[in-house]
ChimeraX commands (.cxc) that place a marker at each C-alpha (Angstrom):
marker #1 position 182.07,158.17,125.30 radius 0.5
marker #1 position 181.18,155.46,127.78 radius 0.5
marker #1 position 183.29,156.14,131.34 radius 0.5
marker #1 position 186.54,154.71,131.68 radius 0.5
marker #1 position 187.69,152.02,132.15 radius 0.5
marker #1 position 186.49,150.08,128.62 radius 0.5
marker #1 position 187.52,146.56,128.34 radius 0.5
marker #1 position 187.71,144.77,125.23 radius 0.5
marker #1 position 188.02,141.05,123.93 radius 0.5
marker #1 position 189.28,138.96,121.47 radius 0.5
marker #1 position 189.64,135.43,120.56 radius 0.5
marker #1 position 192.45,134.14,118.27 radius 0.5
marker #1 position 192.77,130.11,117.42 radius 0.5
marker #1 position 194.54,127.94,114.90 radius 0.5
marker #1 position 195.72,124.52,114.62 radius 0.5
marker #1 position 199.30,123.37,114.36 radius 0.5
marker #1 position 199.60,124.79,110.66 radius 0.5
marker #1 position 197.54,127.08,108.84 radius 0.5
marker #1 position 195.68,130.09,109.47 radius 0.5
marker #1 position 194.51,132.06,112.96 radius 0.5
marker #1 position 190.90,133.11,113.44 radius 0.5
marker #1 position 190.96,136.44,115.20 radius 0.5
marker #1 position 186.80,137.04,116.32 radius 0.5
marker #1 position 185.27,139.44,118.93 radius 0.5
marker #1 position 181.91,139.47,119.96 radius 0.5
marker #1 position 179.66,141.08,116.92 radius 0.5
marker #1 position 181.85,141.58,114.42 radius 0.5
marker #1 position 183.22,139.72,111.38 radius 0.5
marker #1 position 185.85,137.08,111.87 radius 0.5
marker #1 position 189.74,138.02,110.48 radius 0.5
marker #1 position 192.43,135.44,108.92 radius 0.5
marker #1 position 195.80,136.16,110.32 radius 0.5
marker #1 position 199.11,134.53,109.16 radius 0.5
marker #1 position 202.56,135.21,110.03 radius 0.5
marker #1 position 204.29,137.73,107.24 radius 0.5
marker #1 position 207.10,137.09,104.59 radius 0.5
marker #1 position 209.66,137.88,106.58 radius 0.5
marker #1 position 208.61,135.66,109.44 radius 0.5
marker #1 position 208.54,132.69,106.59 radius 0.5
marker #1 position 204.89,132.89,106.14 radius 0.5
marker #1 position 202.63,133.12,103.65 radius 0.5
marker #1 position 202.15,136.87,102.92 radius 0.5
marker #1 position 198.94,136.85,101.33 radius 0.5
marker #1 position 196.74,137.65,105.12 radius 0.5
marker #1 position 196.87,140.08,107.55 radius 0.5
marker #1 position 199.42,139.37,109.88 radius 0.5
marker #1 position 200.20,140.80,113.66 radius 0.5
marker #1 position 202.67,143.30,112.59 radius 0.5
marker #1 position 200.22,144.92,109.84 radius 0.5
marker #1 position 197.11,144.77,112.26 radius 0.5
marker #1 position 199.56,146.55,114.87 radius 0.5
marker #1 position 200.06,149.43,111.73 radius 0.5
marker #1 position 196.34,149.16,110.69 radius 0.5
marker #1 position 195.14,149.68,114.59 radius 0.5
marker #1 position 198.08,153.06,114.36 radius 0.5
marker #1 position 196.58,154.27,111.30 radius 0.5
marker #1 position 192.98,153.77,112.08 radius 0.5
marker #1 position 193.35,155.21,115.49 radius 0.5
marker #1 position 195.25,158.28,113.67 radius 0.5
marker #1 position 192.27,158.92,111.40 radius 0.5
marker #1 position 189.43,158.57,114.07 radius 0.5
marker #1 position 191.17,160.91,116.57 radius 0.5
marker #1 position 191.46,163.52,113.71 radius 0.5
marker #1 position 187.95,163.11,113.66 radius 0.5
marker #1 position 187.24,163.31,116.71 radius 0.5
marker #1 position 189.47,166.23,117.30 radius 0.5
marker #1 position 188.57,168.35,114.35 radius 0.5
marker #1 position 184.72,167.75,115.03 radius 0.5
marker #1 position 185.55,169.40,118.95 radius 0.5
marker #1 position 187.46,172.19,116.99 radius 0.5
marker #1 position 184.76,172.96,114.51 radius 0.5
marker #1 position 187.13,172.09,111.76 radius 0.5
marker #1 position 185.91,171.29,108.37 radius 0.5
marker #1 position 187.89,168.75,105.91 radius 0.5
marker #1 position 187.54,167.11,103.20 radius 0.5
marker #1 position 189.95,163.77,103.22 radius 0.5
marker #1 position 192.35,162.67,105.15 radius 0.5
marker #1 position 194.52,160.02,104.57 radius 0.5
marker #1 position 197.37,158.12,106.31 radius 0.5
marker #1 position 199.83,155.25,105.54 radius 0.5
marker #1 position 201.21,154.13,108.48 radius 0.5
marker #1 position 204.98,152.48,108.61 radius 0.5
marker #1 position 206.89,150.12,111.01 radius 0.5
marker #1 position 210.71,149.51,111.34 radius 0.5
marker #1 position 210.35,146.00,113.33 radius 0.5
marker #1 position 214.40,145.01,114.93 radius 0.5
marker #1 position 215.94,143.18,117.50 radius 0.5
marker #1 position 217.21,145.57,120.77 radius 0.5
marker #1 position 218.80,144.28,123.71 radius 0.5
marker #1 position 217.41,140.61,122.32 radius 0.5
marker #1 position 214.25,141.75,122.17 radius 0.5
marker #1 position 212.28,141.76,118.83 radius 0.5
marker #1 position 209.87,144.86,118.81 radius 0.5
marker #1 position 208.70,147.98,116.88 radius 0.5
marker #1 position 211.47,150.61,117.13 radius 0.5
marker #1 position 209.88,153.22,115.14 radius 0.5
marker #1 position 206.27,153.82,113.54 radius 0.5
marker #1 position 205.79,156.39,110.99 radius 0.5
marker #1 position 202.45,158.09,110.00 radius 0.5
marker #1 position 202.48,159.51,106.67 radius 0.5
marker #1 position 199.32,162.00,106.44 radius 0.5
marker #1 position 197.50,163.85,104.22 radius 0.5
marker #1 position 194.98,166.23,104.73 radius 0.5
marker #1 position 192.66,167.33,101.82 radius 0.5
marker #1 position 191.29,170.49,103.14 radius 0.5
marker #1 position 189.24,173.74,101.49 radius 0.5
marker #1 position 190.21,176.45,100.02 radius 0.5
marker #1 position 190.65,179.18,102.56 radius 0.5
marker #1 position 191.62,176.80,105.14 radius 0.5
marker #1 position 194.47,178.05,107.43 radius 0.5
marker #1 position 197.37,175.44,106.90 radius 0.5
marker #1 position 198.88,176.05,110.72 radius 0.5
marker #1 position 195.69,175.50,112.15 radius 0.5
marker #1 position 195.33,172.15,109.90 radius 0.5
marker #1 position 198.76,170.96,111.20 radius 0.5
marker #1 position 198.02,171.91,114.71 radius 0.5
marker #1 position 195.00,169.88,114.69 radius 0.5
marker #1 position 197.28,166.71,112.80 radius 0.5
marker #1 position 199.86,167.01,115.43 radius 0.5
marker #1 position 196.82,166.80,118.36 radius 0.5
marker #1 position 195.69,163.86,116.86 radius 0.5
marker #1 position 198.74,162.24,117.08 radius 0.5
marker #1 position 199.02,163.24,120.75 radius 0.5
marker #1 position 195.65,161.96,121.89 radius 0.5
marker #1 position 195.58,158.36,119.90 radius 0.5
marker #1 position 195.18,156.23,122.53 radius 0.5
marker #1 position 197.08,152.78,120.00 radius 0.5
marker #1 position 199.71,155.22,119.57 radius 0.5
marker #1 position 200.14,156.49,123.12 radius 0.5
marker #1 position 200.04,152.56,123.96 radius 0.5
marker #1 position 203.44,151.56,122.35 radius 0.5
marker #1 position 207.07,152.15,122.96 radius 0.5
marker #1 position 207.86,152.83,119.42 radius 0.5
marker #1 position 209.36,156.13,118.54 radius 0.5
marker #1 position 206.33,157.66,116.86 radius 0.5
marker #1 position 207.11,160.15,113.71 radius 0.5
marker #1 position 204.34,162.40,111.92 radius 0.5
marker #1 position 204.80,163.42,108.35 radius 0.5
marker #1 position 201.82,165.40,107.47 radius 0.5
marker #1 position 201.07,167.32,104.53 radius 0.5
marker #1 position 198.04,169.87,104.11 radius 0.5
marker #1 position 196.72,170.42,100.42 radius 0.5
marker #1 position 193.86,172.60,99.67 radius 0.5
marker #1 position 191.39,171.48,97.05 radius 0.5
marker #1 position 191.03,173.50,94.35 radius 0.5
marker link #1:1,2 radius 0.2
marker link #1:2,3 radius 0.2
marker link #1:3,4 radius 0.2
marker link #1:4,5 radius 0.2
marker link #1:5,6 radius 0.2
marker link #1:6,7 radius 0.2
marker link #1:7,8 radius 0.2
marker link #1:8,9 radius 0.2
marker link #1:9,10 radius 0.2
marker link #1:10,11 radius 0.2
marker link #1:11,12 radius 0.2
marker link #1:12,13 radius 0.2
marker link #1:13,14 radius 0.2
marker link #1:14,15 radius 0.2
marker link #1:15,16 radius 0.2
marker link #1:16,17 radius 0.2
marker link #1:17,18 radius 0.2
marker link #1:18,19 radius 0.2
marker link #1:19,20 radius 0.2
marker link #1:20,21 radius 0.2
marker link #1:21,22 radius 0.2
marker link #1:22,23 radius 0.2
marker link #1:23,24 radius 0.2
marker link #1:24,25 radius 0.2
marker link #1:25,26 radius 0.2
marker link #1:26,27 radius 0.2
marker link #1:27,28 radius 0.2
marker link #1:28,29 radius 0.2
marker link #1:29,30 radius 0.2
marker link #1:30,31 radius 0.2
marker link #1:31,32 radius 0.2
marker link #1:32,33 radius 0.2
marker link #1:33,34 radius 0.2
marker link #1:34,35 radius 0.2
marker link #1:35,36 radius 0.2
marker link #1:36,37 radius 0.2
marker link #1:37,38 radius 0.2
marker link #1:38,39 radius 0.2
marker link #1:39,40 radius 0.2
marker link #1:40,41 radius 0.2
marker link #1:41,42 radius 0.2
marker link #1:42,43 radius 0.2
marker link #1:43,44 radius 0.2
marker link #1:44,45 radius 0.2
marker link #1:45,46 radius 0.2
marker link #1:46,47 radius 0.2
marker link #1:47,48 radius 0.2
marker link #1:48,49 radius 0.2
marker link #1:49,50 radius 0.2
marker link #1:50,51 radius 0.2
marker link #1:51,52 radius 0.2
marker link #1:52,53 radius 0.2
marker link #1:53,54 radius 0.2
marker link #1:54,55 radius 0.2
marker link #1:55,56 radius 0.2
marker link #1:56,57 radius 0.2
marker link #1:57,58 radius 0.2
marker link #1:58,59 radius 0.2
marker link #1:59,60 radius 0.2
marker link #1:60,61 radius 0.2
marker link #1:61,62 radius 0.2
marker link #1:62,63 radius 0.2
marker link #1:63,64 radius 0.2
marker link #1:64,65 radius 0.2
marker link #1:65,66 radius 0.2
marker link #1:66,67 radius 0.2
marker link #1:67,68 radius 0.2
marker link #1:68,69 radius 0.2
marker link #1:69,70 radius 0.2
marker link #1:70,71 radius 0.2
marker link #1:71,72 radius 0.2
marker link #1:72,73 radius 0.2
marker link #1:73,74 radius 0.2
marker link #1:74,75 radius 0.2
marker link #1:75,76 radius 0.2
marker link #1:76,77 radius 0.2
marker link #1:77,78 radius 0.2
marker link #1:78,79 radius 0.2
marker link #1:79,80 radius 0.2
marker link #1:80,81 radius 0.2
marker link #1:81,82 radius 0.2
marker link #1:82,83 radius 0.2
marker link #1:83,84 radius 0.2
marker link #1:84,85 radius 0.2
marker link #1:85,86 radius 0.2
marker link #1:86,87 radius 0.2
marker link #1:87,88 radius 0.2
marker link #1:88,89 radius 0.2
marker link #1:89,90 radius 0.2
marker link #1:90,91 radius 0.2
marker link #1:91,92 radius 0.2
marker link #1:92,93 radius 0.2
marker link #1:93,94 radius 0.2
marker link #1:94,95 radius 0.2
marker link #1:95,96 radius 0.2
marker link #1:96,97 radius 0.2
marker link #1:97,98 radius 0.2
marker link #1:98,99 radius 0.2
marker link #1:99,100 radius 0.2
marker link #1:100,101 radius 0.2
marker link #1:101,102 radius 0.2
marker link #1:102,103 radius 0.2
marker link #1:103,104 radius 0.2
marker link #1:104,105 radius 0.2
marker link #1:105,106 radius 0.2
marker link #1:106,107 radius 0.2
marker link #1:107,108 radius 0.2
marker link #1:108,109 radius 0.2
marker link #1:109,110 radius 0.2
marker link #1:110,111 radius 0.2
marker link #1:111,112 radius 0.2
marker link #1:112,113 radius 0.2
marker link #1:113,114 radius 0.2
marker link #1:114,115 radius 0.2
marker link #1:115,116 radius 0.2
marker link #1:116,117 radius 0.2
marker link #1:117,118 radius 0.2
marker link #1:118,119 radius 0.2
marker link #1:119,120 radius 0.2
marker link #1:120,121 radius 0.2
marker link #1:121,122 radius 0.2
marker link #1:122,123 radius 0.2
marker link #1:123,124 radius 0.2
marker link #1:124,125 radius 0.2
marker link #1:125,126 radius 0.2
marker link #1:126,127 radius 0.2
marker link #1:127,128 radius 0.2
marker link #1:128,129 radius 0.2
marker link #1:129,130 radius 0.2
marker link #1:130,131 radius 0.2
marker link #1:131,132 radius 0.2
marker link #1:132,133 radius 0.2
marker link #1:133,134 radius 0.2
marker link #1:134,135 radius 0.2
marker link #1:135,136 radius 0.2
marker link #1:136,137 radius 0.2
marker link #1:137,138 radius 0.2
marker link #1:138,139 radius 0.2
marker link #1:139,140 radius 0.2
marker link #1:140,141 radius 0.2
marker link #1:141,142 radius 0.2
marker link #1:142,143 radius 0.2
marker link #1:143,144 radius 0.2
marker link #1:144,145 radius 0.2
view
């Protein structure tokens, strides 16, 4: 890891209707549109599910990162991420986030020390530890067979 502090930087531009052109330096542009419930389209990526994507990606890649310091060998992992958006003291913001995980591990594999791992992951995303949002993990551990 490069020394702290990283800075990063994005672009986003539209015109009065239509879609918004996220870009960053080297990598692909994104379409963005507002969701259903804010009247839009609901057919692009919108701010609220990039906000989810960026929880669940972060989720994944600090499980990585943790389990590769621990030694710890798995076999998939996956996790859908969930977002109760509401209005509190006339604010409109993210109240609570849900990660929904599952971890595909080996036979042999000690479940507590899976689920130890899961739960340090969640601790050390730095999306996660960015928000306000009550964050919930529901993992689940199954062993291949």
């Amino acid at each position: 890891m490069h020394p702290l502090p990283h800075q990063y930087q994005v672009k986003a531009g539209g015109e009065a209707a239509g879609l918004v052109t996220l870009s960053a330096a080297g990598l692909t542009d994104i379409k963005s549109a507002p969701p259903v419930e804010f009247d839009g389209p609901g057919d692009q990526w919108s701010p609220e599910t990039l906000l989810l994507a960026a929880v669940a990606d972060c989720f994944v890649l600090s499980f990585r990162a943790v389990a590769e310091a621990s030694k710890f060998e798995w076999i998939t992992l996956s996790c859908e991420t969930s977002g109760t958006l509401d209005r509190v003291e006339r604010v409109t913001r993210f109240t609570s986030i849900v990660n929904a995980v599952t971890l595909t591990v080996a036979a042999g594999t000690t479940e507590a020390r899976a689920r130890s791992l899961l739960e340090k992951a969640e601790q050390v995303c730095l999306i996660s530890n960015s928000l306000s949002a009550d964050m919930t993990l529901k993992a689940s551990v199954k062993v291949a067979v």
